[in-house]
C-alpha positions in Angstrom: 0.0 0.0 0.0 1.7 3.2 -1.9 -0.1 5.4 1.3 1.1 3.3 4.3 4.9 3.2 2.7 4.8 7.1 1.9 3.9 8.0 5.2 6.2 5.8 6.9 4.6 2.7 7.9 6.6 0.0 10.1 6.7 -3.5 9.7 4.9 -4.0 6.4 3.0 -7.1 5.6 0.2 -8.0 3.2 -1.2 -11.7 3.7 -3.4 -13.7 1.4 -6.0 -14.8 2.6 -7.5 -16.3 -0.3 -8.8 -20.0 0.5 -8.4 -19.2 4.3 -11.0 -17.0 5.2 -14.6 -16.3 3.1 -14.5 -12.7 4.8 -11.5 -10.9 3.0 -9.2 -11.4 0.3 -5.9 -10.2 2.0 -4.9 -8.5 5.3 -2.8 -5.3 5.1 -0.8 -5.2 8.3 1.1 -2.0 9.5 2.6 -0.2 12.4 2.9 3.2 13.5 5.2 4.7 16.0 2.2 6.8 17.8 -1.1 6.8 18.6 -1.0 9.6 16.2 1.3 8.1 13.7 -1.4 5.7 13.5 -4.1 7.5 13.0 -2.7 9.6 10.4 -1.2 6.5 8.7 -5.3 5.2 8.5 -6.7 9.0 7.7 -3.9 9.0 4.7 -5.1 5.3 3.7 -9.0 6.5 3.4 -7.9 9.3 1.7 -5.7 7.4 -1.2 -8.1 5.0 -1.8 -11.4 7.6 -2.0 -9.1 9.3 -4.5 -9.4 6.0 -6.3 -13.0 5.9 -5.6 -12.7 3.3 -2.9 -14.5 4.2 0.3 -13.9 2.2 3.5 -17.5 -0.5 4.4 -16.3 -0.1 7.7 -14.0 2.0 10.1 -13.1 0.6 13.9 -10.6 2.9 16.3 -9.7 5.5 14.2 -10.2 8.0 16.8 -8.1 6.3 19.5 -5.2 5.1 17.2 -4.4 2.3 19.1 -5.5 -0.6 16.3 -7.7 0.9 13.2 -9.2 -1.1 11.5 -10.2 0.0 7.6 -12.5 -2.7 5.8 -12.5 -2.2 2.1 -14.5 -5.8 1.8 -11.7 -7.5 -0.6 -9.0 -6.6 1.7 -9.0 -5.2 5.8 -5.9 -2.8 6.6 -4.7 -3.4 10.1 -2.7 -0.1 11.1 -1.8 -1.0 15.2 0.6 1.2 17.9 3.8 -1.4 18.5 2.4 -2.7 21.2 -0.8 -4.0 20.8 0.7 -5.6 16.8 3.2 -7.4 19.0 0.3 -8.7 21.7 -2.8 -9.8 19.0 0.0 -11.4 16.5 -2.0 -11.3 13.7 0.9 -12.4 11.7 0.7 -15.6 13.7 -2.7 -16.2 14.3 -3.2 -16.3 10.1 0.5 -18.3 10.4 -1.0 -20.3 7.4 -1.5 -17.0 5.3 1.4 -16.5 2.3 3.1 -13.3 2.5 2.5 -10.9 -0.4 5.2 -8.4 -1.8 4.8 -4.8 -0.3 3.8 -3.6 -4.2 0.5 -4.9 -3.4 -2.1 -2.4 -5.0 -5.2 -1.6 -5.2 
């Protein structure tokens, strides 16, 4: 995700989910430094993709910034604070997932 990696996302990581999960298509999976590092990294991701004509289904946390979640139906963008990424593990908890190149696009 070109907006994530502009605005200095940590920690990039785009799983399929294809054939795993009937929900989504892929997880996008970032970290900010700061609650409001991460909050701006998931304003900046709205804002890209509804430049693209791609408007969010649904939006959890944004105004905490502590884990946002952005569902675009094909594809959910995790944006978490350090912390909480390293306590949920999504990474591991979809352990069965193949990791995508950071050029994934939308």
């Amino acid at each position: 995700m070109e907006a994530l990696e502009a605005h200095k996302a940590q920690d990039l990581l785009v799983l399929d989910l294809r054939g795993l999960c009937d929900a989504t298509d892929y997880f996008v999976i970032a970290s900010g430094t700061s609650d409001t590092h991460v909050r701006a990294l998931a304003e900046h991701v709205v804002e890209s993709l509804n430049r693209k004509g791609s408007r969010p289904h649904h939006v959890e946390g944004l105004p905490a910034g502590r884990w946002v979640l952005l569902d675009f139906v094909d594809f959910v963008v995790h944006v978490f604070h350090p912390s909480l990424r390293q306590f949920y593990q999504l990474e591991r908890l979809w352990a069965d997932a193949p990791a995508v190149s950071s050029g994934f696009s939308r």
